[in-house]
N, C-alpha and C positions, 0 to 999 in steps of 0.2 A: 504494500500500500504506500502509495505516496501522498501525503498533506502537507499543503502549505499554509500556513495560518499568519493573517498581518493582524499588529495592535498597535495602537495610537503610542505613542511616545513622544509627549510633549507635539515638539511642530517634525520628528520626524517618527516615520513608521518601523515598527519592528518587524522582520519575517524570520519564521520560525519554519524551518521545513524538517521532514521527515520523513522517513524509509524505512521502513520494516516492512518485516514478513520474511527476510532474505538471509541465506547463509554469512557469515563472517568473509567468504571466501568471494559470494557473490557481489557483496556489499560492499565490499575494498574495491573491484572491479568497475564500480559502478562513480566511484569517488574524483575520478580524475574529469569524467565529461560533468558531473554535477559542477564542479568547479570553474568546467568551461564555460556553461550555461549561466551557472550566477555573474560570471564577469561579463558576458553578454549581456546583461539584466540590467547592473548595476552602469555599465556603458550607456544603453538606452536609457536608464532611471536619469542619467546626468547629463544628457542631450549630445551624449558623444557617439560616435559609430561605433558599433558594435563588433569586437575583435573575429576573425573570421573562427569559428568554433573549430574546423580540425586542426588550426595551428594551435590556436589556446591548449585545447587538448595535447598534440606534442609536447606541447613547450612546458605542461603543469604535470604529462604524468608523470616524469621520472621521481618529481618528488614524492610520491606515494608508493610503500612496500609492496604494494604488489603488481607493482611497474618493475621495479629492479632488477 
């Protein structure tokens, strides 16, 4: 399951996301493109272009163990 939940904070928004349901194994898998996506997100949230997702992806997974 994936949920995303926003909450007011002050004058800026909180987003909470979530992933369950998934092995430890699948879940670490899944870590590098969620990464890519929120920085897509957060690009668009700031009126900036959005990083092209399979480079972000390149560029962010190694730093995650089950990239290595």
């Amino acid at each position: 399951m994936v949920r995303y939940e926003l909450e007011s904070d002050g004058d800026a928004t909180l987003l909470t996301f979530t992933h369950s349901g998934l092995s430890e194994r699948n879940a670490l898998g899944f870590v590098p493109g969620t990464h890519a996506f929120l920085d897509r997100l957060q690009a668009h949230l700031n009126g900036e272009e959005p990083p092209n997702w399979s480079e972000r992806y390149a560029e962010v997974a190694p730093a995650y163990p089950a990239w290595r």
